[in-house]
mmCIF file of the N, C-alpha and C atoms, coordinates in Angstrom:
data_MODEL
# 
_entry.id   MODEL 
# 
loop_
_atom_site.group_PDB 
_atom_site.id 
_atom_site.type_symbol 
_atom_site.label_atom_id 
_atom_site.label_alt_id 
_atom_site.label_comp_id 
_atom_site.label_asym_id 
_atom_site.label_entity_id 
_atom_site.label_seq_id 
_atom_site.pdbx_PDB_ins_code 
_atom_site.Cartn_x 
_atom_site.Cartn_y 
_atom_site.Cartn_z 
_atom_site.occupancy 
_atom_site.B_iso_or_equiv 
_atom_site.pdbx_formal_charge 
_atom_site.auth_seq_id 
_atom_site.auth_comp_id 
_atom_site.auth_asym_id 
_atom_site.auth_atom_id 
_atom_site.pdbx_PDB_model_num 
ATOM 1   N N  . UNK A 1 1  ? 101.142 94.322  72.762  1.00 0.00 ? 1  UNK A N  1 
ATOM 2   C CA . UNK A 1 1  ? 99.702  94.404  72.835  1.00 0.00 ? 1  UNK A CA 1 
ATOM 3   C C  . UNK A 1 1  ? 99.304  95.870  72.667  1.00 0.00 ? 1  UNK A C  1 
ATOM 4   N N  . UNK A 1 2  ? 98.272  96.278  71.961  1.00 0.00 ? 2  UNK A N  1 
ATOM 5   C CA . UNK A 1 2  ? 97.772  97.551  71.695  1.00 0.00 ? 2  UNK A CA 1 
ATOM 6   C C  . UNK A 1 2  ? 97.107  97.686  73.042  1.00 0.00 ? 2  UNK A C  1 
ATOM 7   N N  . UNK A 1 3  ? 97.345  98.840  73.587  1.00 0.00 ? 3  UNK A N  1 
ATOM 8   C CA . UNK A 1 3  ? 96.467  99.440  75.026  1.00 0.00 ? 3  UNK A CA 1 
ATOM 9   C C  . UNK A 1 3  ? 95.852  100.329 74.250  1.00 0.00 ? 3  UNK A C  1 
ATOM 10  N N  . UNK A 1 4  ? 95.755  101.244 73.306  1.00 0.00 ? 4  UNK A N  1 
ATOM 11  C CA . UNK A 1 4  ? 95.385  102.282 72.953  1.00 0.00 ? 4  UNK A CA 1 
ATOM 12  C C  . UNK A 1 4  ? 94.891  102.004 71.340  1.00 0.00 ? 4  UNK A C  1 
ATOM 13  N N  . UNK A 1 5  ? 93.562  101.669 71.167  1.00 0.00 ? 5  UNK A N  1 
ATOM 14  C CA . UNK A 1 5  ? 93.371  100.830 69.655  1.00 0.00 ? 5  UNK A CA 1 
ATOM 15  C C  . UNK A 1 5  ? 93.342  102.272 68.670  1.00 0.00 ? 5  UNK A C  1 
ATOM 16  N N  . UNK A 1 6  ? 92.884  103.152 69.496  1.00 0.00 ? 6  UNK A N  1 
ATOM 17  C CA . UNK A 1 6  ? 92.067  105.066 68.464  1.00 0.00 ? 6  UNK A CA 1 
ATOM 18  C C  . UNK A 1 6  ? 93.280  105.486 68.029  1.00 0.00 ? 6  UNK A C  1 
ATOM 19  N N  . UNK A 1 7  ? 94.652  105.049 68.576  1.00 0.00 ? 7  UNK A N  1 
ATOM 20  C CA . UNK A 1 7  ? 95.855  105.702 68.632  1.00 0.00 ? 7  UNK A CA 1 
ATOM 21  C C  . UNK A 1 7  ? 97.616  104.937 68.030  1.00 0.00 ? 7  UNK A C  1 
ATOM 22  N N  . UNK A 1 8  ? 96.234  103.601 68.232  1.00 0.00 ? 8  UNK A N  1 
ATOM 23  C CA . UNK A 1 8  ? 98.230  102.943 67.982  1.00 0.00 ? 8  UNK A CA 1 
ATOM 24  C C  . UNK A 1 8  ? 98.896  103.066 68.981  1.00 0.00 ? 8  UNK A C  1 
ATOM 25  N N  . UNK A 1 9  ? 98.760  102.902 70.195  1.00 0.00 ? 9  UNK A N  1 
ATOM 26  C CA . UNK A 1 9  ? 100.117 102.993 71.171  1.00 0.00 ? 9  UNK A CA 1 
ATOM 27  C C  . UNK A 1 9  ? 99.843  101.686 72.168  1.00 0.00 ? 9  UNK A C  1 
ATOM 28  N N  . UNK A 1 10 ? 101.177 101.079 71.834  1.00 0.00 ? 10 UNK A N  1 
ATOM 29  C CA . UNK A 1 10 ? 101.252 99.604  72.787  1.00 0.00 ? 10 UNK A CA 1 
ATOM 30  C C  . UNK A 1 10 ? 102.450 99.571  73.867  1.00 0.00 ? 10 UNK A C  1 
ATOM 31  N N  . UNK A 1 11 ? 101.845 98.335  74.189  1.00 0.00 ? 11 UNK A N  1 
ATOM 32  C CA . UNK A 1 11 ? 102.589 98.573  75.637  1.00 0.00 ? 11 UNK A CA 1 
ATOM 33  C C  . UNK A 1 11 ? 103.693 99.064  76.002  1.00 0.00 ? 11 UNK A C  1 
ATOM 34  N N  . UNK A 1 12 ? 104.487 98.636  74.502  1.00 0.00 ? 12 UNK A N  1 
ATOM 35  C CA . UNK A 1 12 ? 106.101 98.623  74.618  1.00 0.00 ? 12 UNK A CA 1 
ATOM 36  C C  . UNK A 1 12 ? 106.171 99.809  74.513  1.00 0.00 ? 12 UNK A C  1 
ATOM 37  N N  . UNK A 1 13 ? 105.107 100.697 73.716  1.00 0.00 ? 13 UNK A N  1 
ATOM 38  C CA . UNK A 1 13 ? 105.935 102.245 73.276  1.00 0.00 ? 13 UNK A CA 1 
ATOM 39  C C  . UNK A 1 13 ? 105.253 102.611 75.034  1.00 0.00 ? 13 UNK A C  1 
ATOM 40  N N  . UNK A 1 14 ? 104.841 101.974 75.538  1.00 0.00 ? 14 UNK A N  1 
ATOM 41  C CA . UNK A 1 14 ? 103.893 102.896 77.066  1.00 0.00 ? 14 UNK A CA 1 
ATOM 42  C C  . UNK A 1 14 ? 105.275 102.534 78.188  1.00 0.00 ? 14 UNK A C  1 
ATOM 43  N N  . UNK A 1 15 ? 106.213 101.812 78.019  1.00 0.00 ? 15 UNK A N  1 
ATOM 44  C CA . UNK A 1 15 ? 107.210 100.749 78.468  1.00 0.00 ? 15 UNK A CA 1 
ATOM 45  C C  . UNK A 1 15 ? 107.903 102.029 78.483  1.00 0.00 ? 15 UNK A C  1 
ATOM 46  N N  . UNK A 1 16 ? 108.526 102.051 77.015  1.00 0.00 ? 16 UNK A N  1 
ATOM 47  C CA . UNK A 1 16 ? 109.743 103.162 76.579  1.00 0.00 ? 16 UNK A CA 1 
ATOM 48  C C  . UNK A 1 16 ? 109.193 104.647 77.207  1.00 0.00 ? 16 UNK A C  1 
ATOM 49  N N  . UNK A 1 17 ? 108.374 105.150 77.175  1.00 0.00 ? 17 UNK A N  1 
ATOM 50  C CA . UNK A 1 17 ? 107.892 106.357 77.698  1.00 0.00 ? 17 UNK A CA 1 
ATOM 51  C C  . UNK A 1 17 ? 108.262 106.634 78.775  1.00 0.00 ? 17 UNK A C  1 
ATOM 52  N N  . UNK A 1 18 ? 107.757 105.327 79.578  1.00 0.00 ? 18 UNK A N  1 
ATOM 53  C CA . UNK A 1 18 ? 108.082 105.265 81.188  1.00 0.00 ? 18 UNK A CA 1 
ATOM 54  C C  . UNK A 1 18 ? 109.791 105.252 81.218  1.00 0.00 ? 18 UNK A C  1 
ATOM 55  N N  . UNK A 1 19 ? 110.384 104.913 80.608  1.00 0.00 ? 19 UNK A N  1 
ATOM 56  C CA . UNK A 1 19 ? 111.479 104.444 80.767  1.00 0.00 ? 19 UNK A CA 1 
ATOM 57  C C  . UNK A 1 19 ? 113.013 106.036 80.462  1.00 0.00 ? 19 UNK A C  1 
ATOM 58  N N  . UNK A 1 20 ? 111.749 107.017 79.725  1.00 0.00 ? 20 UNK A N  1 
ATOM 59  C CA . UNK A 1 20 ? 112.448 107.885 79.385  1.00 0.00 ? 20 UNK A CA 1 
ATOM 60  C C  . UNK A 1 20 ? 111.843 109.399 80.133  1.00 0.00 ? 20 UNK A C  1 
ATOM 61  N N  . UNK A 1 21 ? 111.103 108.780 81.247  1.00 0.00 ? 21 UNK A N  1 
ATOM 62  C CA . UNK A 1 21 ? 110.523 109.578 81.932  1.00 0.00 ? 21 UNK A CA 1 
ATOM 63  C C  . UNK A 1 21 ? 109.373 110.371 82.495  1.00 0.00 ? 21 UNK A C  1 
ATOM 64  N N  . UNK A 1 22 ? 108.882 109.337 81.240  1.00 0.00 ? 22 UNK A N  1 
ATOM 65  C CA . UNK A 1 22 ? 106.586 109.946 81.625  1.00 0.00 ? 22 UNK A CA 1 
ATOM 66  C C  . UNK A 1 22 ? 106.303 108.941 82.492  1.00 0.00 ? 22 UNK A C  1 
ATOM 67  N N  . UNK A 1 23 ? 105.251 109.449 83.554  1.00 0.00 ? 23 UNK A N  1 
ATOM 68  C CA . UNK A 1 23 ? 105.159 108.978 84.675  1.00 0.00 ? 23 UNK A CA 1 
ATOM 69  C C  . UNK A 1 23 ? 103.245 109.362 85.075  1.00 0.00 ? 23 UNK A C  1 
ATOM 70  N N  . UNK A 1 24 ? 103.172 109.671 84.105  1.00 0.00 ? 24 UNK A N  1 
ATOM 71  C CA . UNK A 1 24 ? 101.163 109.846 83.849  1.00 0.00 ? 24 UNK A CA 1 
ATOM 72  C C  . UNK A 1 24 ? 100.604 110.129 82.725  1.00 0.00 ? 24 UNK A C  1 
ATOM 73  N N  . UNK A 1 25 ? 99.625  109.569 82.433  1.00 0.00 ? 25 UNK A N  1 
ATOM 74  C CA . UNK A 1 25 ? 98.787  109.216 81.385  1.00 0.00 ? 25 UNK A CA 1 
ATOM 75  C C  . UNK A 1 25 ? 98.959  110.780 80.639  1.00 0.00 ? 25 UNK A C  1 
ATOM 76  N N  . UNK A 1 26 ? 98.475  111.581 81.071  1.00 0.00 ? 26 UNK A N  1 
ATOM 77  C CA . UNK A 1 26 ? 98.526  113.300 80.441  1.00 0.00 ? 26 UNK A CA 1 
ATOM 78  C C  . UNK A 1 26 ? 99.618  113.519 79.465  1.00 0.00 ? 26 UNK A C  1 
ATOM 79  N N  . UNK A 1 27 ? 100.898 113.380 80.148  1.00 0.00 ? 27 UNK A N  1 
ATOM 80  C CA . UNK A 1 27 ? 102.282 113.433 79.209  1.00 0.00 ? 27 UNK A CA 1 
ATOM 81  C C  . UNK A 1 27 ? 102.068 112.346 78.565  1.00 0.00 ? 27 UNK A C  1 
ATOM 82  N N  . UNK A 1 28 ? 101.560 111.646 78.760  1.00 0.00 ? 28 UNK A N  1 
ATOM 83  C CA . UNK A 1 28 ? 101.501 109.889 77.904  1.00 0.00 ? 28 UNK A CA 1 
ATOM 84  C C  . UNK A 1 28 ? 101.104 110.936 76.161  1.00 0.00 ? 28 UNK A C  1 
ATOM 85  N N  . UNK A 1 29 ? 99.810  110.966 76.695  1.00 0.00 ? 29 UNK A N  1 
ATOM 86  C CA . UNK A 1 29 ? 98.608  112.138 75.706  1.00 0.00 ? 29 UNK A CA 1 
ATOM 87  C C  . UNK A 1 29 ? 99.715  112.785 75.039  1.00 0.00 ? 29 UNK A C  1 
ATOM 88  N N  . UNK A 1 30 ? 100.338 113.651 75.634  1.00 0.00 ? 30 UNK A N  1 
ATOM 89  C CA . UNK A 1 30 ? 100.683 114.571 74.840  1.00 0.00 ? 30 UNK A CA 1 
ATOM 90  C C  . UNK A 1 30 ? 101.485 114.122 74.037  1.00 0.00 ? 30 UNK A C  1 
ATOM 91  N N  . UNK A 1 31 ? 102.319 113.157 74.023  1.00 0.00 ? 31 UNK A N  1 
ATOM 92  C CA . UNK A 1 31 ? 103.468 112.477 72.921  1.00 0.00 ? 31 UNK A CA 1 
ATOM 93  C C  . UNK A 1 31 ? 102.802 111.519 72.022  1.00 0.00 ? 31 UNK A C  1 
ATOM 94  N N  . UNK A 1 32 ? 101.743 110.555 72.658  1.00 0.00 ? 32 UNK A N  1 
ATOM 95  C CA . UNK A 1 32 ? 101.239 109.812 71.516  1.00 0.00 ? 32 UNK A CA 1 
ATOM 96  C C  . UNK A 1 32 ? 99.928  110.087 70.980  1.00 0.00 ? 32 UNK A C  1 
ATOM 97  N N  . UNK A 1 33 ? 98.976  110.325 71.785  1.00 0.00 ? 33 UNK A N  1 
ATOM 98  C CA . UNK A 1 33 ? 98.142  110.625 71.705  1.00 0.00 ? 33 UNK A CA 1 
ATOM 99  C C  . UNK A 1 33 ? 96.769  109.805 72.517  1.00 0.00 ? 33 UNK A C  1 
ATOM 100 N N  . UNK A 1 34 ? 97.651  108.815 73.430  1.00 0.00 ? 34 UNK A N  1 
ATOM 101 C CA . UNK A 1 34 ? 96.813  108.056 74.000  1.00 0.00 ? 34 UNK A CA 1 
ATOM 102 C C  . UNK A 1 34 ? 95.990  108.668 74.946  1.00 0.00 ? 34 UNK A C  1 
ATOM 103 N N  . UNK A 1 35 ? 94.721  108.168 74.805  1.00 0.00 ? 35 UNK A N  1 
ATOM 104 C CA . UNK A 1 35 ? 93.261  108.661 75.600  1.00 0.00 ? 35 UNK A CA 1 
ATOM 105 C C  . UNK A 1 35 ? 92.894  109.877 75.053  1.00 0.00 ? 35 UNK A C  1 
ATOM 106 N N  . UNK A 1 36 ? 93.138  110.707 74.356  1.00 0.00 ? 36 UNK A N  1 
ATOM 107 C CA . UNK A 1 36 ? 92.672  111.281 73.495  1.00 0.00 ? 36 UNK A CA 1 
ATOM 108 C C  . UNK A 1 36 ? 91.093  111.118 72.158  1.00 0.00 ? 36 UNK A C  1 
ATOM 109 N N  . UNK A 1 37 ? 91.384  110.144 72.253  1.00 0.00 ? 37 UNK A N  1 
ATOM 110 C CA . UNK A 1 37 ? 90.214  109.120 71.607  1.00 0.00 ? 37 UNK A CA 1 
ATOM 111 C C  . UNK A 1 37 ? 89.005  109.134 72.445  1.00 0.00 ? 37 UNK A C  1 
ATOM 112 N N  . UNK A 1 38 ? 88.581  107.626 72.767  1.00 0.00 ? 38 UNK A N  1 
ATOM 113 C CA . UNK A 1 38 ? 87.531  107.057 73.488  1.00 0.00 ? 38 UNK A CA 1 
ATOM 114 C C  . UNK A 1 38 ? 87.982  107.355 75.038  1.00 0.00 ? 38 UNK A C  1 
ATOM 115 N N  . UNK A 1 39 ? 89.068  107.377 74.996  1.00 0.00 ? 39 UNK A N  1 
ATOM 116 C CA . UNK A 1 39 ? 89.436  107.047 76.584  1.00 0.00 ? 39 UNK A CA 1 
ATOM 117 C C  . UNK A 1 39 ? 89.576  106.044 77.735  1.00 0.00 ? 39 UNK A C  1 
ATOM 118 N N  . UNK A 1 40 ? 89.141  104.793 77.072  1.00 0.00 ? 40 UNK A N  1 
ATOM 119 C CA . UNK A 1 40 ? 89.022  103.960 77.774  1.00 0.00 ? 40 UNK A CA 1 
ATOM 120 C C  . UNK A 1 40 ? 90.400  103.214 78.446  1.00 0.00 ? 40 UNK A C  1 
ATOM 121 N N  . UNK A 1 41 ? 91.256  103.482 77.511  1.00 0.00 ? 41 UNK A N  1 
ATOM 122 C CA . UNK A 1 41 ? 92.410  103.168 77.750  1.00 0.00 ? 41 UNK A CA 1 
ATOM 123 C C  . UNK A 1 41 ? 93.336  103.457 79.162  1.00 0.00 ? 41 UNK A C  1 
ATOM 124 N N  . UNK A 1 42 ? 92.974  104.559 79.437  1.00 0.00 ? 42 UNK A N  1 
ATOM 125 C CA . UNK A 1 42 ? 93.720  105.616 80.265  1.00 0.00 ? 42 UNK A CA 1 
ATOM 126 C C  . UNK A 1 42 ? 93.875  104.651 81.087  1.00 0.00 ? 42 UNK A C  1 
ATOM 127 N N  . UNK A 1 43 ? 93.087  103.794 82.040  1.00 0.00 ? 43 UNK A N  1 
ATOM 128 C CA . UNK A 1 43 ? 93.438  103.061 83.058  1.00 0.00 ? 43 UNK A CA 1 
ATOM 129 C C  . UNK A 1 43 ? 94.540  102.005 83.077  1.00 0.00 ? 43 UNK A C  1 
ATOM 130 N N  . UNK A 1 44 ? 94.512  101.368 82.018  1.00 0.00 ? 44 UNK A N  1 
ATOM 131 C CA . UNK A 1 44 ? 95.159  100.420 81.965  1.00 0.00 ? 44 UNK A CA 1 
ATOM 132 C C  . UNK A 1 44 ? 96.665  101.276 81.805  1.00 0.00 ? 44 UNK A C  1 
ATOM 133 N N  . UNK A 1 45 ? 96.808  102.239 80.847  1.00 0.00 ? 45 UNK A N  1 
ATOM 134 C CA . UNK A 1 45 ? 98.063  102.715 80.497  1.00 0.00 ? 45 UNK A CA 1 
ATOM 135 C C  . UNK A 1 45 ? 98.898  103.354 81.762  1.00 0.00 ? 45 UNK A C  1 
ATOM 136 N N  . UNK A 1 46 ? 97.707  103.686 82.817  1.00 0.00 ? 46 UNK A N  1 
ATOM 137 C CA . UNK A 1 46 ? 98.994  104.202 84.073  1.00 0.00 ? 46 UNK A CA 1 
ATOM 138 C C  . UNK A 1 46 ? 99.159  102.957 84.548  1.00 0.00 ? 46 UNK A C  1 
ATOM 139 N N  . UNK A 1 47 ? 98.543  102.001 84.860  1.00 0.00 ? 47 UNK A N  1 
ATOM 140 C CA . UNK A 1 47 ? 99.032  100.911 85.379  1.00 0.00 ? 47 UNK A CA 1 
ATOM 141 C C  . UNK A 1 47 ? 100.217 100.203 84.523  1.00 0.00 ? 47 UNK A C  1 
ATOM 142 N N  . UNK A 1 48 ? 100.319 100.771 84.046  1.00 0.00 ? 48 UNK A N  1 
ATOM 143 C CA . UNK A 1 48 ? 102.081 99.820  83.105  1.00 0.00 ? 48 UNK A CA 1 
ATOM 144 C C  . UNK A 1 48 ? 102.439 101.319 83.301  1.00 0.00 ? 48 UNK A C  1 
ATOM 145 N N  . UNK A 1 49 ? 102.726 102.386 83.338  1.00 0.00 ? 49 UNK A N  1 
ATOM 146 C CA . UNK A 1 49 ? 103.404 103.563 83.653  1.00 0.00 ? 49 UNK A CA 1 
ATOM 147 C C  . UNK A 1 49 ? 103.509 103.566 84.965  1.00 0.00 ? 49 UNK A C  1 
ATOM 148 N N  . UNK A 1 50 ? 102.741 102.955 85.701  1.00 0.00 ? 50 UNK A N  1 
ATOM 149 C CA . UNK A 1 50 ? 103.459 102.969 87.542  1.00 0.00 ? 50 UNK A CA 1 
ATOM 150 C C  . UNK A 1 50 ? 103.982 101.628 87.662  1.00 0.00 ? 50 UNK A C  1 
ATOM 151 N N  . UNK A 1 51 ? 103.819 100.404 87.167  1.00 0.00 ? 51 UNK A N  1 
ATOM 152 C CA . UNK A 1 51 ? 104.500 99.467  87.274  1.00 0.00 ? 51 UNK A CA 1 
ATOM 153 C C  . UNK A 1 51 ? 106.066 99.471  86.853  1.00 0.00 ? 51 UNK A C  1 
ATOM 154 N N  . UNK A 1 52 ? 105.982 100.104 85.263  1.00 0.00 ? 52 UNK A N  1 
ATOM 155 C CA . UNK A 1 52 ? 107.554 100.308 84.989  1.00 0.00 ? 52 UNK A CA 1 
ATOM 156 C C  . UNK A 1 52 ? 107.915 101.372 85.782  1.00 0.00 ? 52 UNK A C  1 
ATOM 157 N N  . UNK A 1 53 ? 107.754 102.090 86.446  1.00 0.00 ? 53 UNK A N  1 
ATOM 158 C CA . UNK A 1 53 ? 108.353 103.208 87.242  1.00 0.00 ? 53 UNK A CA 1 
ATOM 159 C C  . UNK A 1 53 ? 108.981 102.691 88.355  1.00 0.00 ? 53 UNK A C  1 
ATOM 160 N N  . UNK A 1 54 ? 107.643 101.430 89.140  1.00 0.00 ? 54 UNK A N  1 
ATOM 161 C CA . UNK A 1 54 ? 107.961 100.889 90.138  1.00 0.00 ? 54 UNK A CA 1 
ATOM 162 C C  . UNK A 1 54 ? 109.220 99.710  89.765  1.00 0.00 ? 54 UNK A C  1 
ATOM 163 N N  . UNK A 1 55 ? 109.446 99.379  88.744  1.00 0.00 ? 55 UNK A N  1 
ATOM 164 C CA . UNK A 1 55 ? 110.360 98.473  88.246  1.00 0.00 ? 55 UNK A CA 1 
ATOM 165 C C  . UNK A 1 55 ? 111.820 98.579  88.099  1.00 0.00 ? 55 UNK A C  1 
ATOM 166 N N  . UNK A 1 56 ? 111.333 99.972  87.484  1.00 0.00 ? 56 UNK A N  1 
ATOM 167 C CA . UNK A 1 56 ? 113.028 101.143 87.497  1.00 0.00 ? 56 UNK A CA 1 
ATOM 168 C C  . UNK A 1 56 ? 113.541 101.456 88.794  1.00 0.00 ? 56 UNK A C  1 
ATOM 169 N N  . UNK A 1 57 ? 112.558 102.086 90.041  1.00 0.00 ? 57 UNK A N  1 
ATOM 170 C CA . UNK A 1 57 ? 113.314 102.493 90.850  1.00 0.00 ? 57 UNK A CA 1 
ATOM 171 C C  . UNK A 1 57 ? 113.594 101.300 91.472  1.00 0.00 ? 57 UNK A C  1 
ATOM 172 N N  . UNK A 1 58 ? 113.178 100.709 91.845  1.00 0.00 ? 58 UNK A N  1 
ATOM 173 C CA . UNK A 1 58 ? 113.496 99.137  92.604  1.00 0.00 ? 58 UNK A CA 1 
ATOM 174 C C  . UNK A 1 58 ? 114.874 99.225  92.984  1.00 0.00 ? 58 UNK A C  1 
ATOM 175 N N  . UNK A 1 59 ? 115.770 98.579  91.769  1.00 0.00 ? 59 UNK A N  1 
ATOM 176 C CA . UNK A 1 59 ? 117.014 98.258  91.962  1.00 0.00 ? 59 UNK A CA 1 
ATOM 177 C C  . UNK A 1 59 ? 117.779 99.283  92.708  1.00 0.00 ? 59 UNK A C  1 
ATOM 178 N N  . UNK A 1 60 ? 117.413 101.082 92.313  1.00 0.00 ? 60 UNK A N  1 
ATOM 179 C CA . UNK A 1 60 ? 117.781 101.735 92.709  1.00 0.00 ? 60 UNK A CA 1 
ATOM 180 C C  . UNK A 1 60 ? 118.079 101.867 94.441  1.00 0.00 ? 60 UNK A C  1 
ATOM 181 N N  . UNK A 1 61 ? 117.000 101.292 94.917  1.00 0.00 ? 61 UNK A N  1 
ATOM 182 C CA . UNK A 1 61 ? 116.315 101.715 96.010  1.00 0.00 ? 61 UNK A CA 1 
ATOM 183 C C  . UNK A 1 61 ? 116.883 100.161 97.242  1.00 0.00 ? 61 UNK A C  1 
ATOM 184 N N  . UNK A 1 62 ? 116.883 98.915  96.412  1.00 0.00 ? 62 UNK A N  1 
ATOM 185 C CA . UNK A 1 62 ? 117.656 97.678  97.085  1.00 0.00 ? 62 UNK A CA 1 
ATOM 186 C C  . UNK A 1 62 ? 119.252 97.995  97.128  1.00 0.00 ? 62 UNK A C  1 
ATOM 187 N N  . UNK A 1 63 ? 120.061 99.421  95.786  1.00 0.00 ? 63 UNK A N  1 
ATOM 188 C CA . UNK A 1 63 ? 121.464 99.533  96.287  1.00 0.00 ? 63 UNK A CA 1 
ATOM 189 C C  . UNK A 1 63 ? 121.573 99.989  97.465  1.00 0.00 ? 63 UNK A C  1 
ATOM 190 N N  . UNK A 1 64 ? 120.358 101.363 98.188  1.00 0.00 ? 64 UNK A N  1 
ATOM 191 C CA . UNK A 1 64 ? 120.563 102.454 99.098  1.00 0.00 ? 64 UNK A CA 1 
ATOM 192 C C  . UNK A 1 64 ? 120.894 101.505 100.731 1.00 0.00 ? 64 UNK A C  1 
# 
């Protein structure tokens, strides 16, 4: 799904980001260019950037 229509950036590339270490919309910006545009986006895109974050550490956190 496109989160970011001004920019081209969907969920999956907002997925992989998170996954390789961006963890807020700003660094989001700076690699794709999301919210840069209209902006409207921004909300939705940390909410899948704190969800996959919250997703990643999880397992981490059920080994400790």
């Amino acid at each position: 799904m496109y989160v970011c229509i001004c920019h081209g950036v969907t969920d999956r590339a907002i997925r992989a980001a998170a996954e390789s270490g961006v963890r807020d919309v700003s660094d989001l910006a700076m690699d794709t260019g999301l919210g840069t545009g209209c902006g409207t986006c921004t909300g939705l895109a940390q909410q899948l950037l704190d969800a996959e974050s919250q997703r990643l550490t999880l397992p981490i956190l059920e080994a400790a």
